[in-house]
C-alpha positions in Angstrom: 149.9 86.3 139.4 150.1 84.2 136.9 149.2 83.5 133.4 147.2 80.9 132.4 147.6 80.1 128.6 144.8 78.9 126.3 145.7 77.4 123.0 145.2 80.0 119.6 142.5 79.7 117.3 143.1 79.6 113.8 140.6 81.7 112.0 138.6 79.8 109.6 140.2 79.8 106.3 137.7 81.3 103.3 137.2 79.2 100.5 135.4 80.9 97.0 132.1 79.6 96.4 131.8 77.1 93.6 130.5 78.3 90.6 126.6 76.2 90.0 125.9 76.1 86.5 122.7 76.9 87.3 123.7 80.1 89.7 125.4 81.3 86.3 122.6 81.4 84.4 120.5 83.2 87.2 123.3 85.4 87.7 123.7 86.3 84.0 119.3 86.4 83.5 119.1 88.8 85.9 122.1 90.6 84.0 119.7 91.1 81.0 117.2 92.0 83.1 119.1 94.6 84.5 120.2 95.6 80.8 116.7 95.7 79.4 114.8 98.1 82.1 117.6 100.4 81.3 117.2 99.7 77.9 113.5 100.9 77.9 114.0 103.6 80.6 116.6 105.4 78.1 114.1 106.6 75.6 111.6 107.6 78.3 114.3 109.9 80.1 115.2 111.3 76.6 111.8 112.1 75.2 111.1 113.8 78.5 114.6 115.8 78.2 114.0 116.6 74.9 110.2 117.4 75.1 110.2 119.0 78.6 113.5 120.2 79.9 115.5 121.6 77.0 112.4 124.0 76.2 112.6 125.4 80.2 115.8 125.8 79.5 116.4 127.4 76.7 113.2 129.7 77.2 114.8 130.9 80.9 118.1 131.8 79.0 115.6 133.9 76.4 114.4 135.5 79.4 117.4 137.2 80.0 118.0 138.3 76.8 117.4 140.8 74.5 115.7 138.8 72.1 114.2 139.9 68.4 113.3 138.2 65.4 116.8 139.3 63.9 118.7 137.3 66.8 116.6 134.7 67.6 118.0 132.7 64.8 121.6 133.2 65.8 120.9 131.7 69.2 123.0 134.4 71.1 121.6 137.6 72.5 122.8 140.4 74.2 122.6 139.9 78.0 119.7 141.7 79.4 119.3 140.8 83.2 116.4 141.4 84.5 115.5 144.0 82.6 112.8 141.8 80.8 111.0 141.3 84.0 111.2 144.4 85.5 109.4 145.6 81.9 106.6 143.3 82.3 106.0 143.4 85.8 105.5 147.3 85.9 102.8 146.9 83.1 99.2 147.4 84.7 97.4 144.4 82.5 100.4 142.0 84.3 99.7 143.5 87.7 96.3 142.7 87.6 96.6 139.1 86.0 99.1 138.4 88.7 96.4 139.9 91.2 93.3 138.0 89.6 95.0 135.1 89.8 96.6 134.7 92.9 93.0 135.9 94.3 91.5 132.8 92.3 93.8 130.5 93.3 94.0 131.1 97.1 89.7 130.9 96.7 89.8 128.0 94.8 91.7 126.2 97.4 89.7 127.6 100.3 86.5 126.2 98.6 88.1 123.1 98.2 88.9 122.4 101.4 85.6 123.5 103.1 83.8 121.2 100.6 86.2 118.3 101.0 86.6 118.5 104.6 82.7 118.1 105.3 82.2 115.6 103.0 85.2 113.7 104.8 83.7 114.8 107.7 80.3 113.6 107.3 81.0 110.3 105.3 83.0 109.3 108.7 79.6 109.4 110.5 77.4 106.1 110.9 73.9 106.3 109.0 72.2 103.4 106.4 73.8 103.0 102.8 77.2 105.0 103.9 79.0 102.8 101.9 77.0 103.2 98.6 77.0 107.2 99.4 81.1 106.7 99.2 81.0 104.8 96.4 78.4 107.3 94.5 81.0 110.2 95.3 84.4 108.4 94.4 82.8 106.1 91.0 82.5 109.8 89.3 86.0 111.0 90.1 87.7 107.4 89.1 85.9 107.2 85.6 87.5 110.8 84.9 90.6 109.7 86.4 90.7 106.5 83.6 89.1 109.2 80.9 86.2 106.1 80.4 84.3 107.9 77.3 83.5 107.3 74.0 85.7 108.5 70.9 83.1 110.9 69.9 82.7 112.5 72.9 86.7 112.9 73.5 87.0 114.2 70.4 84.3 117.2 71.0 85.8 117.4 74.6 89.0 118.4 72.5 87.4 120.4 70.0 85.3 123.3 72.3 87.7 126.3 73.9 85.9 128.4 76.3 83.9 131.3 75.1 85.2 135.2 75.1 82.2 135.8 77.4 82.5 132.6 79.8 82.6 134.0 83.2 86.1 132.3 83.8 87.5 134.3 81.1 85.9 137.7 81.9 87.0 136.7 85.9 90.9 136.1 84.4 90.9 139.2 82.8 92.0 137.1 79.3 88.9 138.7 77.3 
């Protein structure tokens, strides 16, 4: 059998682009562009290291050592393990915060989702002025979300602290 030959293709020789003045200029735009989100995402990710993460930090190293007044200036403690916690956790009064709250927290949540599943549930039915009865539930939530209030009342907002004899606090145990 024989061969039949076909003639060889060249492959197409690559040329570099030219260079458009005006592709420069795009190029090097969206160079500073590049250059000035990072210049204003730098401070962000620094305040939030230095305001956030270095505190964690340095207060998880505490908790494993034997920290006092005399060495906390020093920076360097003796290594206590988990020592520290296994003090704490045997108290009574952390017992039962860790009790109280955990009991709170898992109520809390159940109440929540009862309430917010039949209010789901019954804004998904059909009846007159369903739309309004939405927007009458979600207007309340979205003010609070964009804290719309006066000065004044932001300022008193900040000002009160619970009461020794609120129920929450005789509930938490923090009395």
């Amino acid at each position: 059998m024989a061969r039949i030959a076909t003639p060889t293709r060249r492959a197409p020789v690559r040329r570099a682009p030219r260079r458009d003045p005006a592709t420069a200029e795009v190029s090097r735009a969206s160079a500073w562009t590049r250059y000035a989100r990072l210049a204003f995402l730098i401070p962000a990710v620094l305040y939030v290291l230095f305001a956030f993460v270095v505190p964690i930090v340095y207060n998880l190293i505490l908790s494993f050592e034997q920290t006092s007044p005399a060495t906390i200036s020093s920076l360097f403690a003796p290594f206590a393990g988990l020592s520290n916690y296994k003090a704490t956790l045997v108290q009574p009064v952390t017992q039962s915060a860790i009790a109280r709250t955990f009991i709170f927290t898992a109520g809390s949540l159940i109440f929540q989702f009862i309430i917010g599943f039949s209010l789901a549930l019954l804004f998904n039915l059909r009846f007159p002025f369903r739309r309004v009865a939405r927007s009458l539930i979600i207007i309340p939530w979205l003010l609070r979300a964009l804290d719309v209030h006066s000065p004044e009342a932001h300022a008193a907002e900040n000002r009160t602290t619970p009461p020794a004899d609120a129920p929450a606090t005789k509930v938490l145990g923090h009395e």
